[in-house]
Backbone as CSV, one residue per row, in Angstrom:
resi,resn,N_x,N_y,N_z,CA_x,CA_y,CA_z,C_x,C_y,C_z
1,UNK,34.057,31.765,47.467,33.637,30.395,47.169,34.725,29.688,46.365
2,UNK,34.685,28.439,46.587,36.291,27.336,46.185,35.259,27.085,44.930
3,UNK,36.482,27.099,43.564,36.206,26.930,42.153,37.222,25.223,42.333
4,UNK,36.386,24.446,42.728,37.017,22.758,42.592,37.538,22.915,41.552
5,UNK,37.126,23.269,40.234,37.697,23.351,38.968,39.048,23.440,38.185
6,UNK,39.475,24.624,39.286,40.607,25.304,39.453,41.757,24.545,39.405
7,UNK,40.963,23.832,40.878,42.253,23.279,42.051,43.103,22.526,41.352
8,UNK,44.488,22.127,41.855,45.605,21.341,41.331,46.314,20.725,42.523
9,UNK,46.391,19.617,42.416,47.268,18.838,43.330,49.230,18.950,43.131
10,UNK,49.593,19.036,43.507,51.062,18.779,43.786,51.975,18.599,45.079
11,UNK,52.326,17.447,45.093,53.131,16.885,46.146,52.639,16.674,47.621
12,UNK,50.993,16.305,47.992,50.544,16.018,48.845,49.469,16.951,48.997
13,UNK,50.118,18.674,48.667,48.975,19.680,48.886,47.880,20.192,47.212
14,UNK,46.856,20.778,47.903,45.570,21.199,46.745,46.006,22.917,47.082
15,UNK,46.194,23.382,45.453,46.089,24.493,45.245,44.826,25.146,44.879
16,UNK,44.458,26.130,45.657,42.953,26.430,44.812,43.264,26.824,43.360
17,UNK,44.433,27.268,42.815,44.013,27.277,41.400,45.655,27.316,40.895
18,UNK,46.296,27.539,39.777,47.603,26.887,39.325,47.892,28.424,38.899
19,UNK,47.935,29.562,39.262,48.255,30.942,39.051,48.830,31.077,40.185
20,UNK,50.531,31.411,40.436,50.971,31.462,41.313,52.058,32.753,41.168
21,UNK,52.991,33.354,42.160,53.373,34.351,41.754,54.843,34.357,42.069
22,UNK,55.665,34.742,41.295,57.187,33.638,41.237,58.143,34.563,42.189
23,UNK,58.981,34.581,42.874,59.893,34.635,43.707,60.259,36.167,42.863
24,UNK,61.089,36.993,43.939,61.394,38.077,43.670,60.719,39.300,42.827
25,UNK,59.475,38.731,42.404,58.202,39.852,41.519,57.958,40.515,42.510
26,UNK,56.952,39.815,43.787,56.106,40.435,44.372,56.365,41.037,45.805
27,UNK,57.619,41.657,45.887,58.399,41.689,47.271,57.930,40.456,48.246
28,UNK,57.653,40.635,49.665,57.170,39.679,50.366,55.665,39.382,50.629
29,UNK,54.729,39.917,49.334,53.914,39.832,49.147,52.682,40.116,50.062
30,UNK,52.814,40.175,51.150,51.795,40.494,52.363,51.739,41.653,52.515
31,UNK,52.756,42.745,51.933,52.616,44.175,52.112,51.549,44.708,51.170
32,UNK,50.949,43.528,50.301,50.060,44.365,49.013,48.913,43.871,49.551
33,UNK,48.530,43.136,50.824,47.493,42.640,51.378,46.038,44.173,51.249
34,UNK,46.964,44.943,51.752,46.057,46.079,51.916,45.490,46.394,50.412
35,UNK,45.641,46.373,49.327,45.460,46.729,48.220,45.019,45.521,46.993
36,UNK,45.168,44.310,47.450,45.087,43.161,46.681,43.981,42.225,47.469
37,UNK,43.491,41.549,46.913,42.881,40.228,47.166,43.809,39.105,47.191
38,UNK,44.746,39.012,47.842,45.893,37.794,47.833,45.097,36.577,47.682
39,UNK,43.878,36.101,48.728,43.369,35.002,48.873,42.795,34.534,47.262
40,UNK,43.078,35.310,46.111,42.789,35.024,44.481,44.185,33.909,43.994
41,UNK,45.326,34.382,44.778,46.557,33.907,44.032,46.521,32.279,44.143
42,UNK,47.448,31.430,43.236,47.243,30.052,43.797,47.929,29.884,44.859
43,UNK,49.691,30.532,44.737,50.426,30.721,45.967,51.325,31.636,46.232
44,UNK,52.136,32.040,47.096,52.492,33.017,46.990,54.085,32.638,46.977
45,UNK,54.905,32.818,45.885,56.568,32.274,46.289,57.439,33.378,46.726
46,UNK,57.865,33.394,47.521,58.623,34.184,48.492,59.713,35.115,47.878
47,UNK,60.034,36.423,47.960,61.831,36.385,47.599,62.596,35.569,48.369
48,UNK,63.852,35.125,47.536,64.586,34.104,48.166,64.902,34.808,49.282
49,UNK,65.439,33.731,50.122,65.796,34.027,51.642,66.885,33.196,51.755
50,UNK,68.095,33.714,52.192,69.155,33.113,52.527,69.272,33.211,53.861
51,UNK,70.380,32.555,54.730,70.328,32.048,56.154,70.943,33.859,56.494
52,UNK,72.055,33.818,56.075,72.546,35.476,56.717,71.805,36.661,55.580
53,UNK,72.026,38.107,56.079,71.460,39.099,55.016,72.584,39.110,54.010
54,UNK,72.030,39.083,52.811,72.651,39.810,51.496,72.467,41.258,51.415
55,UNK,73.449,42.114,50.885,73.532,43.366,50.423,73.128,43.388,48.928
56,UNK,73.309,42.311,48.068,73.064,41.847,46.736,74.416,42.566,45.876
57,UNK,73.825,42.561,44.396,75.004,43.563,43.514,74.970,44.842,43.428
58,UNK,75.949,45.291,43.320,75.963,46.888,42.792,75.050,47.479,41.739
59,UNK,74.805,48.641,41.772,73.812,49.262,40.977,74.396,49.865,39.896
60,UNK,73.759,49.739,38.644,72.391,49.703,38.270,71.921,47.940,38.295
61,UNK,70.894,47.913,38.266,70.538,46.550,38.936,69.426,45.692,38.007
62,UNK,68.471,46.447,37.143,67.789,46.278,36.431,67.818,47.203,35.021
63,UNK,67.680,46.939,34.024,67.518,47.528,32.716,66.188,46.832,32.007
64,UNK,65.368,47.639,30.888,64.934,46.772,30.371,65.173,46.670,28.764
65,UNK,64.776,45.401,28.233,65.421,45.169,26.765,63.974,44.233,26.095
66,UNK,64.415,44.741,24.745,63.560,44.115,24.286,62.683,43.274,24.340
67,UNK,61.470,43.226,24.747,60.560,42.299,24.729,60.715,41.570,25.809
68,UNK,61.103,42.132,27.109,61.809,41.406,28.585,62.617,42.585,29.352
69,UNK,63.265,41.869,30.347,64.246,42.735,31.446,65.124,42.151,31.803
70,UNK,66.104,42.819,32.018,67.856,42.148,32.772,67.359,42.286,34.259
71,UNK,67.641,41.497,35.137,67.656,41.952,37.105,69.338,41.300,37.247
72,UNK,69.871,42.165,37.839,70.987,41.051,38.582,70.852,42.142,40.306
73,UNK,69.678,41.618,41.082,69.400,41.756,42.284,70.861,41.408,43.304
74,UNK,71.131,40.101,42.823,72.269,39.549,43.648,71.737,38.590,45.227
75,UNK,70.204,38.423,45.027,69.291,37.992,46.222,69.474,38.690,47.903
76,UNK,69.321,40.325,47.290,69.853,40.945,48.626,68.310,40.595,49.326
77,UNK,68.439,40.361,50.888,67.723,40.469,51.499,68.272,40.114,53.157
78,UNK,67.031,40.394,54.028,67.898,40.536,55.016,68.010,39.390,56.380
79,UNK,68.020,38.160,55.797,68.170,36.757,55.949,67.141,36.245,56.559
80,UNK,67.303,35.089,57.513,66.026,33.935,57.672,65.575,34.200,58.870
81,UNK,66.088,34.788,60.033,65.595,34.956,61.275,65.107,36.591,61.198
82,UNK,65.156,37.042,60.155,64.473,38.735,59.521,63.070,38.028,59.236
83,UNK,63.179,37.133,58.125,62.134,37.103,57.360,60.970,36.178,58.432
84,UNK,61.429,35.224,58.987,60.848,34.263,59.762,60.072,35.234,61.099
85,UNK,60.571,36.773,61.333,59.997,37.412,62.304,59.106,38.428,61.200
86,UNK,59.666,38.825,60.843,58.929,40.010,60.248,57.938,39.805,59.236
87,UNK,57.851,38.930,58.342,57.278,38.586,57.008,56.035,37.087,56.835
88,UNK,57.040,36.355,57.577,56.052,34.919,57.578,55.144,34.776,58.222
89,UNK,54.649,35.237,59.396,53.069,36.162,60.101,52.016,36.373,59.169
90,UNK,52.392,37.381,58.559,51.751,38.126,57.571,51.012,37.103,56.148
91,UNK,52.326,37.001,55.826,52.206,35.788,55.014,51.469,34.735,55.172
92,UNK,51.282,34.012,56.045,50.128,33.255,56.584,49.088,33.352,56.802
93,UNK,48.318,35.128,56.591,47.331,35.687,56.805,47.158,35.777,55.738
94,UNK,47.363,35.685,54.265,46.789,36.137,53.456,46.003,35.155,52.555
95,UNK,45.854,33.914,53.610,44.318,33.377,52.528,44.913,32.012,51.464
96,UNK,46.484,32.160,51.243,46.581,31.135,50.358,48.020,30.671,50.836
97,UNK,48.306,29.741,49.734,49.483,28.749,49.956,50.627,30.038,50.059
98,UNK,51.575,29.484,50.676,53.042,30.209,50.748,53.515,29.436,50.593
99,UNK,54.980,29.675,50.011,56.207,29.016,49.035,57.427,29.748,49.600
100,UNK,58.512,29.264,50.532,59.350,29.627,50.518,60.855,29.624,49.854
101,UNK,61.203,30.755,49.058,62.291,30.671,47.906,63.804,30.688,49.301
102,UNK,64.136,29.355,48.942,65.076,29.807,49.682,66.961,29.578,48.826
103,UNK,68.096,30.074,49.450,68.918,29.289,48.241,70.379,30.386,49.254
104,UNK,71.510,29.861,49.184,72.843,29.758,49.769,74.075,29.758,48.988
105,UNK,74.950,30.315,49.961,76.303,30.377,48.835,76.718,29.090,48.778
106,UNK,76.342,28.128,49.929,77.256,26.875,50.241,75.926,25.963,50.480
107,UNK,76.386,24.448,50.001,75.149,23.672,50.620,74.498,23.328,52.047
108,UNK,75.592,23.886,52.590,75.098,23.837,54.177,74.779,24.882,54.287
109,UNK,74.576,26.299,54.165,73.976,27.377,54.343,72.326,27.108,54.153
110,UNK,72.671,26.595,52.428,71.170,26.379,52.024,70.217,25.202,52.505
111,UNK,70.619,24.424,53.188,70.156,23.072,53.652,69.819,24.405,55.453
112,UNK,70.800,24.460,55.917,70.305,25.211,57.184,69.557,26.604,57.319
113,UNK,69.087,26.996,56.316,67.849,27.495,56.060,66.671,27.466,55.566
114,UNK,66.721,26.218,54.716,65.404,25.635,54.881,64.497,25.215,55.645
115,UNK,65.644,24.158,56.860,65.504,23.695,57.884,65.280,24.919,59.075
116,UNK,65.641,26.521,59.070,65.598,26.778,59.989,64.065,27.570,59.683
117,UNK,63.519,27.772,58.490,62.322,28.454,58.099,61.268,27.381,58.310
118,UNK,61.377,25.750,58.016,60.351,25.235,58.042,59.974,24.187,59.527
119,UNK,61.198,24.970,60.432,61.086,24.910,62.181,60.051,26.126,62.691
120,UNK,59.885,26.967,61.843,59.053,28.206,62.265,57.559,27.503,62.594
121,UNK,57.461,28.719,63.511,56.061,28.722,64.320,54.990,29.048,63.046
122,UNK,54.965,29.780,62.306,54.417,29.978,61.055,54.985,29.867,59.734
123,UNK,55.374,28.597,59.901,56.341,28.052,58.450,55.222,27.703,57.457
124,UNK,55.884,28.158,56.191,55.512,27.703,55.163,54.509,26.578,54.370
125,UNK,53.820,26.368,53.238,53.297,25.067,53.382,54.702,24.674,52.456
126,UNK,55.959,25.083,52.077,56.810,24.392,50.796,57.701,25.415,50.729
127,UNK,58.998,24.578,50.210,59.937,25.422,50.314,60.438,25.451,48.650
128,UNK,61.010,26.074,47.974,61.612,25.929,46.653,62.622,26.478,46.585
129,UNK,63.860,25.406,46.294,64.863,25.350,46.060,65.639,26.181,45.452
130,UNK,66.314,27.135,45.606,67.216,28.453,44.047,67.954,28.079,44.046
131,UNK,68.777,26.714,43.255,69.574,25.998,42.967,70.192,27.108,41.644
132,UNK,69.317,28.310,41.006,69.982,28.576,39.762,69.882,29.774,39.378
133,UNK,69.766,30.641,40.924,70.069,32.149,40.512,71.402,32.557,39.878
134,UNK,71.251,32.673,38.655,72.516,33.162,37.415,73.146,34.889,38.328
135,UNK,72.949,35.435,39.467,73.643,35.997,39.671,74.790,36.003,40.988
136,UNK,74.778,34.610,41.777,75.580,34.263,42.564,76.207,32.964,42.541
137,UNK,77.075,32.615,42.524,77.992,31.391,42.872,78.042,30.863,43.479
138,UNK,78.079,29.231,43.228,78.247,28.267,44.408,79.852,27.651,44.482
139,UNK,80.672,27.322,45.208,81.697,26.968,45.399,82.376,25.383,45.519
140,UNK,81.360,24.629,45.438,81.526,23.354,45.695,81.090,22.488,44.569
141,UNK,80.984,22.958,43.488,80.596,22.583,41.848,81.279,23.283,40.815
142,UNK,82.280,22.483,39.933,82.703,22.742,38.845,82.471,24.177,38.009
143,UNK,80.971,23.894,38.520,79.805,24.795,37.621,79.811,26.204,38.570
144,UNK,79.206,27.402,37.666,78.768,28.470,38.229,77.557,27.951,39.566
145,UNK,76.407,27.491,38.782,75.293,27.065,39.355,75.235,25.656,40.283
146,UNK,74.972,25.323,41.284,74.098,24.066,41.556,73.539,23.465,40.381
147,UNK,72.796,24.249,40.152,72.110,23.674,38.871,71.763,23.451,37.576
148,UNK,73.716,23.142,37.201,73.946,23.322,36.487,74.471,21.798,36.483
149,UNK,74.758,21.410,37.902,75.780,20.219,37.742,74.496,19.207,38.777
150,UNK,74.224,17.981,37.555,73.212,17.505,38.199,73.908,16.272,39.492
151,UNK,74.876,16.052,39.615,75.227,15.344,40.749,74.909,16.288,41.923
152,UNK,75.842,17.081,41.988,75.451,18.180,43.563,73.720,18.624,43.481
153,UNK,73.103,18.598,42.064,71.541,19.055,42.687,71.268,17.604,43.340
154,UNK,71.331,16.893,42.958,70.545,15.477,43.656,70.441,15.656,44.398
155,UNK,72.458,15.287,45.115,72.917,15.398,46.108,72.091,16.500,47.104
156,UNK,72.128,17.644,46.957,71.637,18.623,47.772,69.761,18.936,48.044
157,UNK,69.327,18.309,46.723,68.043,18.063,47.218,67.931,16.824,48.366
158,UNK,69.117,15.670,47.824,68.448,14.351,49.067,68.943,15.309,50.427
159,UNK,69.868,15.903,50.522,70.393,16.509,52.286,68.951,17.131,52.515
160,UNK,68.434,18.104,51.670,67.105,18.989,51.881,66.189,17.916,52.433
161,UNK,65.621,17.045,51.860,64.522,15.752,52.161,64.667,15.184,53.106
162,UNK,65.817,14.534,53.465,66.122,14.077,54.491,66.227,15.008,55.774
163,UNK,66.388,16.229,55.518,65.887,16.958,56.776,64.380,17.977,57.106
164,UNK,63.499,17.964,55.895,62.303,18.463,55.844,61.530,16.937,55.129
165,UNK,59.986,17.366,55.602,59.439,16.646,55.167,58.293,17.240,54.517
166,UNK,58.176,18.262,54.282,57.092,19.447,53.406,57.464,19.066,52.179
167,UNK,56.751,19.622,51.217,57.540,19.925,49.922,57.942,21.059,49.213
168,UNK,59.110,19.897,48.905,60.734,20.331,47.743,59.978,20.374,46.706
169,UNK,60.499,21.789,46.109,60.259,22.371,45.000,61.835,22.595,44.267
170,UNK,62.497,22.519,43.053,63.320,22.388,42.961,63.522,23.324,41.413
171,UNK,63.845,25.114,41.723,64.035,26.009,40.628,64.704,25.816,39.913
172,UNK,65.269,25.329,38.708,66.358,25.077,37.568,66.458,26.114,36.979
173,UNK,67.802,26.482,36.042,68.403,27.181,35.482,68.321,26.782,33.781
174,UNK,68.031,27.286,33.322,68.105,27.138,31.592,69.436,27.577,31.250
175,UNK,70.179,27.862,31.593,71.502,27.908,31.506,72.465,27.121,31.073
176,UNK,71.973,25.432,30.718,72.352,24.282,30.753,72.309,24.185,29.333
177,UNK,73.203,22.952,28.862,72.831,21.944,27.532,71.620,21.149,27.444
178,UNK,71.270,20.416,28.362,69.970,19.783,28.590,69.493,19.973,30.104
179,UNK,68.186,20.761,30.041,67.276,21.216,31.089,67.292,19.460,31.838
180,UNK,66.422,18.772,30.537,65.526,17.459,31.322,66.921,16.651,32.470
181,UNK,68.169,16.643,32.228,69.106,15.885,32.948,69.082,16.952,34.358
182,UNK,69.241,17.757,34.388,68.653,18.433,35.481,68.092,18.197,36.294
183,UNK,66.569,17.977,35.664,65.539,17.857,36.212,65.172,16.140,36.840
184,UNK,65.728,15.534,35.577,65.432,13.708,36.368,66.835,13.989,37.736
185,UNK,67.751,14.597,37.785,69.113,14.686,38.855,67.919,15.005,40.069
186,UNK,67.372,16.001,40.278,66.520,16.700,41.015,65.459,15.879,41.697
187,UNK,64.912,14.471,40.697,63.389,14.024,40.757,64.200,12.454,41.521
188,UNK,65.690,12.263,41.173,66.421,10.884,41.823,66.667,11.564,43.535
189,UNK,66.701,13.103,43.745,67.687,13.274,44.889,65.779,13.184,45.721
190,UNK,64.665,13.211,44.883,63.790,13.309,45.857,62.855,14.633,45.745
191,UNK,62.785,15.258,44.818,62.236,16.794,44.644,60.842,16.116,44.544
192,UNK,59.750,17.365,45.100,58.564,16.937,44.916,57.724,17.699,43.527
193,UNK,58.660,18.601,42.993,58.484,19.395,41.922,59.871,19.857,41.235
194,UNK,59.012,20.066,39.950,60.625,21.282,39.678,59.806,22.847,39.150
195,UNK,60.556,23.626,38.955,60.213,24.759,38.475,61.095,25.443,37.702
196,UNK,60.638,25.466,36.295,61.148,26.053,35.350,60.894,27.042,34.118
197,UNK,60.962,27.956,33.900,62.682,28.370,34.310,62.989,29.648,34.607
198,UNK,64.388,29.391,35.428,64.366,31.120,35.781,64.964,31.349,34.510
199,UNK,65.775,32.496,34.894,66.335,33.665,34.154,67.622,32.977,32.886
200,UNK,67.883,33.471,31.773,68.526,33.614,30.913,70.019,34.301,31.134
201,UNK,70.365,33.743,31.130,72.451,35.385,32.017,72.301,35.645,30.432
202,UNK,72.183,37.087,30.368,72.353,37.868,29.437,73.331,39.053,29.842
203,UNK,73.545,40.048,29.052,74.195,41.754,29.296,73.798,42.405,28.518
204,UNK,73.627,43.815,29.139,73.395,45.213,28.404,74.307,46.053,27.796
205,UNK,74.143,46.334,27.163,75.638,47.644,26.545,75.181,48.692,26.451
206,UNK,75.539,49.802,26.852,75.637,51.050,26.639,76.987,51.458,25.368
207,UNK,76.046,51.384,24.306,77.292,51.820,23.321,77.451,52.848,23.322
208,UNK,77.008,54.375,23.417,77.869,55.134,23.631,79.187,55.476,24.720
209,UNK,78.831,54.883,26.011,79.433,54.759,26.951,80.208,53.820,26.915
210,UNK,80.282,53.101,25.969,80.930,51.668,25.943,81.386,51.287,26.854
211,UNK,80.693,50.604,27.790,80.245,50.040,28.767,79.490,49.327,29.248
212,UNK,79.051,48.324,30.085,77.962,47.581,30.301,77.227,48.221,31.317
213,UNK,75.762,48.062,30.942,74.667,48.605,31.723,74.640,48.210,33.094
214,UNK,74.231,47.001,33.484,74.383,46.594,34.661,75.412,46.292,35.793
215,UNK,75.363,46.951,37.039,76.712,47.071,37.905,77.111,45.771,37.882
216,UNK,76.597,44.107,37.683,77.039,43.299,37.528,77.372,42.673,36.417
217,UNK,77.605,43.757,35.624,77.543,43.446,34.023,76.457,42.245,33.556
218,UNK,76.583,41.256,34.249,75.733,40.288,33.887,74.365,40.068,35.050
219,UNK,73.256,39.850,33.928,71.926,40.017,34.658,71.309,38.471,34.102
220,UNK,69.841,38.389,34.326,68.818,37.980,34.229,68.029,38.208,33.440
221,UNK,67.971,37.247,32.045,66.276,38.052,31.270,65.692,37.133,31.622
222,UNK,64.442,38.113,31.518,63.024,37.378,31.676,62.268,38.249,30.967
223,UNK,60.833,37.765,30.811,59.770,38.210,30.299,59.666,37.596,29.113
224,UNK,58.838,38.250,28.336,58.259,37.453,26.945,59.169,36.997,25.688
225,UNK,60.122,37.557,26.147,61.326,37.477,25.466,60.932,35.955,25.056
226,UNK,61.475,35.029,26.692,62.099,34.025,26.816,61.013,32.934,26.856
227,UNK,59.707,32.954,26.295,58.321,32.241,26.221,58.538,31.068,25.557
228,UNK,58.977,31.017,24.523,59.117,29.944,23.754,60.303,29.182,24.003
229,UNK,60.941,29.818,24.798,62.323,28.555,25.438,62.154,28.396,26.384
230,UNK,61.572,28.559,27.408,60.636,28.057,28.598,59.572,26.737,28.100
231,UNK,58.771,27.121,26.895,58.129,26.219,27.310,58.220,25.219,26.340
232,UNK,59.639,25.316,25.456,60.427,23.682,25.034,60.970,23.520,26.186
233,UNK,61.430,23.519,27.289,62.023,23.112,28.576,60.692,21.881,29.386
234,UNK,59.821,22.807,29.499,58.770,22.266,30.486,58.467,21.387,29.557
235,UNK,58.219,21.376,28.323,57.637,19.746,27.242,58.875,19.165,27.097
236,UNK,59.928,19.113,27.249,60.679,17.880,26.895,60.984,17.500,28.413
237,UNK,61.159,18.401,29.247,60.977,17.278,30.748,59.654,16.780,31.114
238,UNK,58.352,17.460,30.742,57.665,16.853,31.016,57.567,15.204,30.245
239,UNK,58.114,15.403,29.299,58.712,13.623,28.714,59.292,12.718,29.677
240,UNK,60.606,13.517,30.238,61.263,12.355,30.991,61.152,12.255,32.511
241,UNK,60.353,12.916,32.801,59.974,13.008,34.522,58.870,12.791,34.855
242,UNK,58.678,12.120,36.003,57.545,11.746,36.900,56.792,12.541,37.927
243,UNK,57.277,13.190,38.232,56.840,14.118,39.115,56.394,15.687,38.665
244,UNK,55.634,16.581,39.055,55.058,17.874,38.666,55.693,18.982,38.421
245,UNK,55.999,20.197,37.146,56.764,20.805,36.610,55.842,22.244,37.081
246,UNK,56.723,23.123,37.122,55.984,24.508,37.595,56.314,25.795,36.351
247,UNK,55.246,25.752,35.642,56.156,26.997,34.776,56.472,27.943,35.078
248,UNK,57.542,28.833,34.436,57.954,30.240,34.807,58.101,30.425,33.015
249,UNK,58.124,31.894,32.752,59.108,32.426,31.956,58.172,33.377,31.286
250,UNK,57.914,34.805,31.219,57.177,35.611,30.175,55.261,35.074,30.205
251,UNK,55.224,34.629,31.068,53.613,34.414,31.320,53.268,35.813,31.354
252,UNK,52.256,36.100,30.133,51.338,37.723,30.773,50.468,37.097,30.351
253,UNK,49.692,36.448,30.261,48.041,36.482,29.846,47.621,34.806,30.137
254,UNK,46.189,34.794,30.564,45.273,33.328,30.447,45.849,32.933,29.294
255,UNK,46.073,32.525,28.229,46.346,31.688,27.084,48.074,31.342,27.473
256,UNK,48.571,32.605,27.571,50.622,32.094,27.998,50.473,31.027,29.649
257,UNK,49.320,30.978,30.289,49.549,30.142,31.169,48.897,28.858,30.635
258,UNK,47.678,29.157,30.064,47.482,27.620,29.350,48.296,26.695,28.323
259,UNK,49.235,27.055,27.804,50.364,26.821,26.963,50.983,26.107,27.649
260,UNK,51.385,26.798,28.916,52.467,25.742,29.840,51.865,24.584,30.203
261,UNK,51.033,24.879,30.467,50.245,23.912,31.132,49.937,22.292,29.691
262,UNK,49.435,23.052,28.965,49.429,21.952,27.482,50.904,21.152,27.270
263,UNK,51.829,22.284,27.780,53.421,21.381,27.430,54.000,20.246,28.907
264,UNK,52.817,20.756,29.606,53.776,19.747,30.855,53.040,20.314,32.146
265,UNK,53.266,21.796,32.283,52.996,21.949,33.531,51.691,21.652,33.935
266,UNK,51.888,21.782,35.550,50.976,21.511,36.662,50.291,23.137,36.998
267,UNK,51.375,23.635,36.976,50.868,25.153,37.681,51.921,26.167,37.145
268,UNK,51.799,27.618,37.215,52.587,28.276,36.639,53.247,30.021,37.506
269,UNK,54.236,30.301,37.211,54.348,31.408,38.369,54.317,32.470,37.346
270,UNK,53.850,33.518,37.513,53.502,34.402,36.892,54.966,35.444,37.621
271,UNK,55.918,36.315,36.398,57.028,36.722,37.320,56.889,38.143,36.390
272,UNK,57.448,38.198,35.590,57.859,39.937,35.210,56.768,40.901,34.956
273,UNK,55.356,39.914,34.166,53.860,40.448,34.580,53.743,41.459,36.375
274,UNK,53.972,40.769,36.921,53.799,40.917,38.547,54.317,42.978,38.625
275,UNK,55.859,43.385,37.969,56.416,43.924,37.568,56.067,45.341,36.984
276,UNK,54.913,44.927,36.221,54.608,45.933,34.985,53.195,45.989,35.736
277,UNK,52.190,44.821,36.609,51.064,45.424,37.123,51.141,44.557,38.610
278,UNK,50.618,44.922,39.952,50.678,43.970,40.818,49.233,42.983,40.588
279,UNK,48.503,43.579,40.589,47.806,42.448,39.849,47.402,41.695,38.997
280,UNK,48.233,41.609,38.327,48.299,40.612,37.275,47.577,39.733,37.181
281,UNK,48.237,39.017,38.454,47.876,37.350,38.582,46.323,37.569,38.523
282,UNK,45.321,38.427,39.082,44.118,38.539,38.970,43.507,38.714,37.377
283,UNK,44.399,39.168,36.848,43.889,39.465,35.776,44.164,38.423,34.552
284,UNK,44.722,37.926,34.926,45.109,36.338,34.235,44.731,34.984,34.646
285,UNK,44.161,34.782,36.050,43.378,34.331,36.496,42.209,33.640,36.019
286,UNK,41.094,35.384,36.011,40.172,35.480,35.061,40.068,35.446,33.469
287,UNK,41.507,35.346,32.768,41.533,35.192,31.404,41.398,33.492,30.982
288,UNK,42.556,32.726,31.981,42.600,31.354,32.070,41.184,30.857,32.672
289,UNK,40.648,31.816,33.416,39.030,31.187,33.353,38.144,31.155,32.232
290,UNK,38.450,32.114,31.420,37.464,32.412,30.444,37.701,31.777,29.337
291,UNK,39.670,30.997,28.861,39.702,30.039,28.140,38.948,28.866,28.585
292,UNK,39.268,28.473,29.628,38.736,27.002,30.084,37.055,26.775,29.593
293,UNK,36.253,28.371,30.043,35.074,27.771,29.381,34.790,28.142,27.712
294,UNK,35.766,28.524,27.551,35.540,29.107,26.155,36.167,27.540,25.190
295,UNK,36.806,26.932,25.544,36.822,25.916,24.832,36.559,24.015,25.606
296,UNK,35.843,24.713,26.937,34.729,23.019,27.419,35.618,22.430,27.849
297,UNK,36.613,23.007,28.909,37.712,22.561,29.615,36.601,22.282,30.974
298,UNK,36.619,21.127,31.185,35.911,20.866,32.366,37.086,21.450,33.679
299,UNK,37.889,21.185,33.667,38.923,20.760,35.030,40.368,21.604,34.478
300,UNK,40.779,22.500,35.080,42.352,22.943,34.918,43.238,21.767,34.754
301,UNK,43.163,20.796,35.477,43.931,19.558,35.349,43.968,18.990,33.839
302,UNK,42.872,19.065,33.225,42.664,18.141,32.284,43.635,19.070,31.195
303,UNK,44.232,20.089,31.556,45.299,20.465,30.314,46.718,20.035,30.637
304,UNK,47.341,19.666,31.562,47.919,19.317,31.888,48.845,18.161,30.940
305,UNK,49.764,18.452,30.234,50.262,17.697,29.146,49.597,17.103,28.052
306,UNK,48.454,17.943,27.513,47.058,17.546,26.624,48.054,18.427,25.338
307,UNK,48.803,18.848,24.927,49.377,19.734,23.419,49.031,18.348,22.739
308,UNK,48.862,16.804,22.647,48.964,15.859,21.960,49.938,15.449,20.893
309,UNK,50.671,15.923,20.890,52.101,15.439,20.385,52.866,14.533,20.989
């Protein structure tokens, strides 16, 4: 039975509920069909998918650190006419929204795989942008990232828009001096969201070995670590932007998703949780249910930039 309560609007489509599950947590998510209630999640965001296969980085690939985890994956996977046969079927069977993470070494890579996933016979309801995986390079920006340099995000969200008409979701990098310039770059080129934030570029040391832990020396934190700088990101863009913010960052529990939600967000992806249990999202779900009536939250919506500051 549909909890109206729940639901959340963003960019044309209704989510049954704003618990969503963030890119690269949940493999391709339809394989846990057998073992999960997927049709609970709000949506399901894809591992990224690039147009050719990635091998990703060298190993060791993950560590974990204090109060969080390093990944430098390198977005191996085994590209768009893999995933578009093997995965997006499935994916469509499981009851709720799908989100495709998609993202390229070059802007025409990444523009021609969006376009070639949301030509599919069982495409997506939305695609989201990885303008700011901290472990690969783009070549046509000053910057490490896309999204780092808000002219080329515009730029590369308007090429995206102008050739899809679903919705642009648009992942940012905290990696930056100011998130919100980012994010208004993103909301001028046409994004129908943003989502923030991924990963932190951090490194591990092995001091006895004196050496760095990870084969790419440099990784990804996430987890609870990074809670409270996530969600000054999502409240000061939710200041200067018009359009709907998606949290990420160290969400484990109903209250860490209602937080985001008080600073800005619309909806939230639940990522290194996913990690430590696959069902998480169920279990946080039901926690963010039990705030809402525990303090006479009529509507999930109605928290939605309510911190009152």
């Amino acid at each position: 039975m549909k909890n109206e309560k729940l639901q959340i609007k963003i960019g044309g489509l209704v989510f049954k509920n704003p618990i969503w599950v963030a890119s690269g947590t949940f493999g391709t998510g339809e394989e846990l069909k057998d073992f999960l209630d997927l049709s609970t999640v709000g949506a399901i965001v894809t591992k990224t998918v690039t147009l050719q296969a990635r091998e990703g980085n060298p190993p060791p690939r993950v560590v974990e650190t204090p109060s969080g985890m390093l990944n430098s994956i390198g977005l191996e996977n085994k590209g768009a006419a893999y995933f578009i046969k093997e995965h997006l079927p499935g994916l469509k069977r499981t009851g709720t929204r799908v989100i495709a993470s998609v993202a390229g070494t070059s802007v025409k890579d990444l523009v021609e795989c969006a376009v070639k996933i949301m030509n599919a016979k069982d495409k997506p309801d939305a695609i989201e942008l990885n303008l700011s995986c901290p472990n690969v390079s783009y070549g046509e920006t000053k910057y490490k990232l896309l999204a780092q340099d808000p002219e080329m995000a515009e730029k590369t969200v308007k090429i995206v828009k102008k050739e899809i008409k679903e919705m642009v979701i648009v992942k940012l990098s905290p990696n930056v001096t100011d998130i919100t310039e980012i994010a208004r770059a993103a909301e001028a080129g046409g994004a129908d969201a943003v989502a923030m934030i991924n990963t932190y570029m951090g490194i591990a040391v092995d001091a006895r070995g004196k050496r760095p832990i990870l084969g790419n020396i440099i990784g990804g934190l996430s987890g609870p670590a990074i809670k409270p700088l996530a969600l000054r990101a999502v409240w000061e863009s939710h200041k200067k932007i018009n359009i709907p913010i998606i949290g990420i960052g160290g969400i484990m529990s109903g209250e860490d998703a209602a937080e985001f939600m008080l600073c800005g967000a619309s909806a939230v992806e639940i990522g290194t949780a996913n990690l430590v249990s696959p069902d998480a999202h169920k279990r946080i779900l039901g926690e963010f249910e039990e705030y809402l009536a525990e303090c006479g939250i009529e509507r999930a919506e109605d928290l939605i930039g309510a911190m009152g500051v």
